[in-house]
N, C-alpha and C positions, 0 to 999 in steps of 0.2 A: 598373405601380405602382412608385413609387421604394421602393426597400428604405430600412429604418430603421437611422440610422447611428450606431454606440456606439464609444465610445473603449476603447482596451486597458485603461483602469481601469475601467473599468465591467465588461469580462468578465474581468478576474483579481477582481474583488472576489468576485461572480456564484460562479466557481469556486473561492475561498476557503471562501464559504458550502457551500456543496455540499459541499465536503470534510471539513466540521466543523471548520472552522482560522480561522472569524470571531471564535471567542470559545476558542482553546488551553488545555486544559489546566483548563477551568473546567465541564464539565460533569459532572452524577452518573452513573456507571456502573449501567441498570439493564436491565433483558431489553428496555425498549420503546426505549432512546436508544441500544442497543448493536444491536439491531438496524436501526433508522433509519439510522444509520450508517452499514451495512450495505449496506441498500436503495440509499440517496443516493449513494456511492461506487463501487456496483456491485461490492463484494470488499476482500476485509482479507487482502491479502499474504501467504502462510507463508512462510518462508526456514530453516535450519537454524542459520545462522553465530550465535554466540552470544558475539560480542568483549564486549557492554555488555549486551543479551538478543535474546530468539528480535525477531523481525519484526516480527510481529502486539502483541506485546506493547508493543514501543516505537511502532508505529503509534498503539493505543487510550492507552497514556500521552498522547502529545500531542493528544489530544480531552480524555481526562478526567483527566489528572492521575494520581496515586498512586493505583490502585485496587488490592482484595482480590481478589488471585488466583483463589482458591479460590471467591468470587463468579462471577467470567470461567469457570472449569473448569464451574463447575452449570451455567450460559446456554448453555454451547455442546453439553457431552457429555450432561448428564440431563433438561434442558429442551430442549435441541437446537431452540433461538433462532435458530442457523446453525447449516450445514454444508459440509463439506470437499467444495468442487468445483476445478475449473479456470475463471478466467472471466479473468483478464488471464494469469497465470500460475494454481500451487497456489492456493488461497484457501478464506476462509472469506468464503462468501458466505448470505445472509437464505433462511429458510425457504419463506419467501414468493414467492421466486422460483423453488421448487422446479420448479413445472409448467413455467414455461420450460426449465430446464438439465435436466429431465429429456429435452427435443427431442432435446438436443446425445450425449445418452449414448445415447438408443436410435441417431441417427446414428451414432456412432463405434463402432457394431458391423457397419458397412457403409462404412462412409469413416475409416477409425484410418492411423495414421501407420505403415506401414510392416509390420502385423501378420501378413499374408497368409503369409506363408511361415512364420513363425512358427508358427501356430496351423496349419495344417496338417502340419507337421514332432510339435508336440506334442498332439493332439485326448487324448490318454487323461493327460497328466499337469493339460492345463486340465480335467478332467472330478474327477480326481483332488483338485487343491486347492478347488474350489469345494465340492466334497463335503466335504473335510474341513471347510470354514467353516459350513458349512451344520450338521452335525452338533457339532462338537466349537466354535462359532467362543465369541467372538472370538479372532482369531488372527492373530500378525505378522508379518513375514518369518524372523524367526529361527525360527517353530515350523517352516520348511518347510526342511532342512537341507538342502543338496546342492549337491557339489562343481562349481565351473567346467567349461563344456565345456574341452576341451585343446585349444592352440590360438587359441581366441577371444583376439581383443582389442576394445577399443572400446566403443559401448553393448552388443552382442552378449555383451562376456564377463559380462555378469551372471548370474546361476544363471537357469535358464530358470522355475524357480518364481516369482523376483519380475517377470519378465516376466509369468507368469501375474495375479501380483496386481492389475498394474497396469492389464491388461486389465479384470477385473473389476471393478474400480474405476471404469474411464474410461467403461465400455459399460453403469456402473447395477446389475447384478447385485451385486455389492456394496457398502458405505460405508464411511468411518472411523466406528468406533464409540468407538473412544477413546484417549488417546496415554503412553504411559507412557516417560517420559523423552524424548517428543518423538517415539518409533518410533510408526509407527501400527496399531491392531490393528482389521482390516475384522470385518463380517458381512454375512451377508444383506441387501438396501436393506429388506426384508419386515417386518425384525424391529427394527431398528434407526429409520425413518421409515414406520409402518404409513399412521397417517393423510396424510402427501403423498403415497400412492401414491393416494390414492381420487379426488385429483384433476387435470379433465381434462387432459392434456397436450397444449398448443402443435403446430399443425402446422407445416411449415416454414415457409411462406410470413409464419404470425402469429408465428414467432420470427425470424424475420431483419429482420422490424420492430418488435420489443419490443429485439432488441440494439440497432439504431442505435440508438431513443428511452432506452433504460435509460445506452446511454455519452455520446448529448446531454444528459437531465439531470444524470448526472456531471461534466460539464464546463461546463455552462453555456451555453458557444457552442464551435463548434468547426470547423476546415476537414476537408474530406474524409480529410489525412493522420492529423490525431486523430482521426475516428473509425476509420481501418486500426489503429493502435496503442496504442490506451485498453484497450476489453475485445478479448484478441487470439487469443482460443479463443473460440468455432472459428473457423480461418482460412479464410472465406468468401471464395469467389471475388471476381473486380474487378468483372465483369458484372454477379454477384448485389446488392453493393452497391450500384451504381450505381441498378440496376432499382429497391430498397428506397428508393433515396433519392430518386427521379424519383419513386416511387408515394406518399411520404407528402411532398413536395412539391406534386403534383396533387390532394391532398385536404384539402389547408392545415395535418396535422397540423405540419409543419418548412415555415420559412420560411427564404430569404436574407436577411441582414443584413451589412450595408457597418462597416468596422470600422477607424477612422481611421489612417492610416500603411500600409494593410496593402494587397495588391496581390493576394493571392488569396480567394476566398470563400468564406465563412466562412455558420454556417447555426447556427438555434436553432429550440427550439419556439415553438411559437407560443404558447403557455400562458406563456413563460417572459419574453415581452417583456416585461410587466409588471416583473418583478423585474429583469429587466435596466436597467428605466428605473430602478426605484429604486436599483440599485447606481451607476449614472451619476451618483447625487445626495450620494453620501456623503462624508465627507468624510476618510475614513482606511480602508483596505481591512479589516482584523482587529485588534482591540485583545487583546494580548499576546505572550509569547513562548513560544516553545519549539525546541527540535530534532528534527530529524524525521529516520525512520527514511530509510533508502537507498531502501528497497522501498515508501516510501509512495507512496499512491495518487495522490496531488500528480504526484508525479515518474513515475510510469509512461511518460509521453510525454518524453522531456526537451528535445527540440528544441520541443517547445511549451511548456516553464519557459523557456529560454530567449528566446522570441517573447515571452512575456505579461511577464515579470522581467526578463527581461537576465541571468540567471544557469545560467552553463556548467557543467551539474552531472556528471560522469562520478564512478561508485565507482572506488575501484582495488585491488579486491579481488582481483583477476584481472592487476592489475600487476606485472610483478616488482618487488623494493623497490626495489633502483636509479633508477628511471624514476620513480616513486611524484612526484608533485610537493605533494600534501596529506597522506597517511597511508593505511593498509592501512581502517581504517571512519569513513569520514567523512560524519557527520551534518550537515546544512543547518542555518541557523540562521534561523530567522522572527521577526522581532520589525516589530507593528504592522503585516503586511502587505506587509513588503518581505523578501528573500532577502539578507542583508548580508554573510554569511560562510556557514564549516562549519567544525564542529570533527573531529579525528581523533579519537576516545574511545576509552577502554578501562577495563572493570572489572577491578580486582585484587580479587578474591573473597577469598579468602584474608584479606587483608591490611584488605578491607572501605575499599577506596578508589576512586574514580573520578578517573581522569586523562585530561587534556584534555591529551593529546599535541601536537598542533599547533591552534591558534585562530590561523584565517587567512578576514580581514576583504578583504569587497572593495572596491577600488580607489577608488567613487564613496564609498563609508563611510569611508573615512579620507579621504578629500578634504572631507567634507565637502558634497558635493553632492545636486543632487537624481538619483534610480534612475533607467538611460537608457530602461526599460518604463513599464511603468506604475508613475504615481507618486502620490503625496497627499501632495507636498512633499518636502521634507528631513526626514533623522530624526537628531534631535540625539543627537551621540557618546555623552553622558550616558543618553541614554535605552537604545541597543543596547547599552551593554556591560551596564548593568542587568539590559539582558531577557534577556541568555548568564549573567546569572549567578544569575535565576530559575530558568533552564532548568536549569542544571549542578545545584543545588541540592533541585531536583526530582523530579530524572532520579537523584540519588542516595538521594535519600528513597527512592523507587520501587523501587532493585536491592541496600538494605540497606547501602549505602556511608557509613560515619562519617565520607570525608574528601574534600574534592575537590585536586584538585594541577595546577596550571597550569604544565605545560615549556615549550614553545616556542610564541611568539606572533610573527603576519606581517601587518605589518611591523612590527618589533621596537621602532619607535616607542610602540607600543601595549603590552608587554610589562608595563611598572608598573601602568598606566592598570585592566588587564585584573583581574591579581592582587592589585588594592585592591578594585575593583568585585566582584571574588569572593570576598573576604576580609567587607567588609559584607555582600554578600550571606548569607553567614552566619547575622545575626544574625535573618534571616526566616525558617529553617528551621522544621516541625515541631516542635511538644512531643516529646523525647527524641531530637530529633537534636543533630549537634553543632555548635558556636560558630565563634565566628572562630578561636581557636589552633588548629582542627585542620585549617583550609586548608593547605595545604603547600605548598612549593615547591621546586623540585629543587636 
């Protein structure tokens, strides 16, 4: 049977959907669409670095716009809508999915990263903190005080308690139960999710084919490399995938599909050609804008942003400045479906400002032309800087910022063009935000 053959705008539209980025920034934040999100994404990122905000938070901004915090706090901690697992990295992944990732944790108390010597080095001080949580919990890393071993360096020189944590955490005997300034304080899995323990738990074999299918509907279509680097806990063997992906091939759950330009194959559900064929028909990938976090789920793979966009996306968090070619946090800019730039951001808290340190447009957007990916035509100049100054304006609403401030823009052509577009931008803000005079500029 000839495979069925979709163009690269038809599976970036497909995965736009799926990521909740067809329609940016415009959905209601509520326990059923925060969880969908969820489910559909396979994981909502945690990250610590907090230059504009936490991860997750600029993640769910650009699904739903300016939401109520303390909303997102009840959904997660006292509804516990999600919870704190590992499924690409950290994450907050759907309730729902408990009986799966609970496979992954009873595993990782017989297959963990490097635990063995550890845990038979300390058997009475893991016996030690688990007791204390059990009894006294919730309880964080700081209630467990104790000095470096001498000596240590490396992952090694952590106190050997939060090594304890982490185990208990990773192996299920514990959860986050709640974050207080972002530190996490675990308990018991017992006391914290009573009712997902009551149900059944995934055996191996039906969780190593619930990940491939959970990160093909994540992405829509996808080659063998995306699915190694989508959901990338647990690091399942070459064999074992292969095996999963030969077995739900033979029984027509995943099919091959031929995907125009492209030279390796590429695979989706079979459930999912339908939508596949209707995204082939559309005629604009996402209507809106925003920016997106580093760590969003979008970009987990980036060499497949790159294959689907044509956009070379590396953080340079971990750059030194010198080298630095865009900025220390630079968020992507989506408007209508295409990747056109990233801005460098930064929140001045204090000062209640948000500065767009560098705004640097790519190459085929200041030319003017049509995106060398997947495309649905040209996007008029007018139209993108608009939608960065939706976004900036937004995105300020959202971290309590009264002003936005435009420094450096690439290429410098653009530089006016930019800080007129975000000066009107302006005047769409919120009831009780601020106007055009409090745009600034440096």
């Amino acid at each position: 049977m000839t495979a069925p053959v979709f163009s690269l705008s038809a599976i970036a539209a497909l995965f736009l959907q799926r990521q909740h980025l067809d329609r940016p920034r415009r959905r209601r934040l509520t326990a059923r669409s925060l969880a969908r999100f969820a489910e559909d994404a396979g994981g909502i990122q945690l990250d610590s670095i907090n230059v504009v905000d936490r991860a997750h938070h600029l993640t769910l901004w650009s699904r739903f716009g300016p939401y109520d915090r303390r909303t997102l706090e009840r959904l997660i901690y006292r509804r516990r809508v999600l919870f704190e697992y590992w499924a690409h990295v950290a994450c907050l992944v759907s309730i729902d999915h408990f009986p799966a990732w609970r496979r992954a944790m009873l595993d990782y108390r017989h297959r963990h990263k490097g635990w063995t010597a550890f845990l038979q080095r300390h058997p009475r001080l893991m016996r030690r903190v688990e007791a204390a949580i059990s009894t006294r919990g919730p309880l964080g890393n700081a209630d467990f005080l104790q000095a470096r071993p001498d000596g240590q360096r490396g992952w090694w020189s952590r106190k050997p308690a939060t090594h304890a944590l982490d185990f208990l955490f990773m192996s299920g005997r514990t959860t986050v139960h709640s974050r207080v300034h972002f530190h996490k304080r675990f308990d018991v899995l017992e006391r914290v999710l009573p009712g997902a323990l009551a149900q059944p738990v995934l055996d191996a074999a039906a969780f190593r084919r619930w990940h491939l299918e959970r990160s093909l509907h994540a992405m829509g279509a996808a080659t063998e490399t995306d699915l190694r680097m989508y959901l990338t806990f647990p690091r399942l063997g070459a064999a074992a995938r292969a095996a999963t992906l030969r077995e739900t091939r033979r029984d027509g759950a995943v099919v091959e599909i031929a995907v125009e330009g492209s030279r390796v194959r590429w695979f989706a559900l079979a459930r999912d050609l339908a939508a596949l064929a209707a995204a082939e028909r559309r005629r604009i990938g996402s209507l809106g804008a925003t920016l997106l976090s580093p760590f969003d789920s979008l970009l987990w793979h980036r060499e497949r942003v790159e294959r689907l966009f044509g956009f070379d996306y590396r953080i340079e968090v971990y750059v030194p400045a010198a080298q630095r070619r865009i900025g220390y946090y630079t968020l992507p800019l989506l408007v209508d479906g295409q990747l056109i730039g990233r801005v460098d951001a930064k929140l001045h808290r204090a000062e209640r400002r948000l500065e767009l340190r560098h705004v640097h447009f790519e190459p085929w957007f200041v030319a003017n032309a049509a995106p060398p990916r997947a495309s649905w035509g040209r996007l008029a100049r007018e139209r993108g800087l608009a939608g960065l100054a939706e976004a900036a304006w937004s995105l300020a609403a959202f971290t309590g910022a009264e002003r936005v401030q435009v420094s450096r823009v690439s290429p410098g052509v653009l530089r006016a063009a930019v800080r007129r577009a975000v000066r009107v931008g302006a005047d769409a803000v919120p009831p009780g935000q601020s106007s055009r005079e409090r745009v600034t500029d440096p």
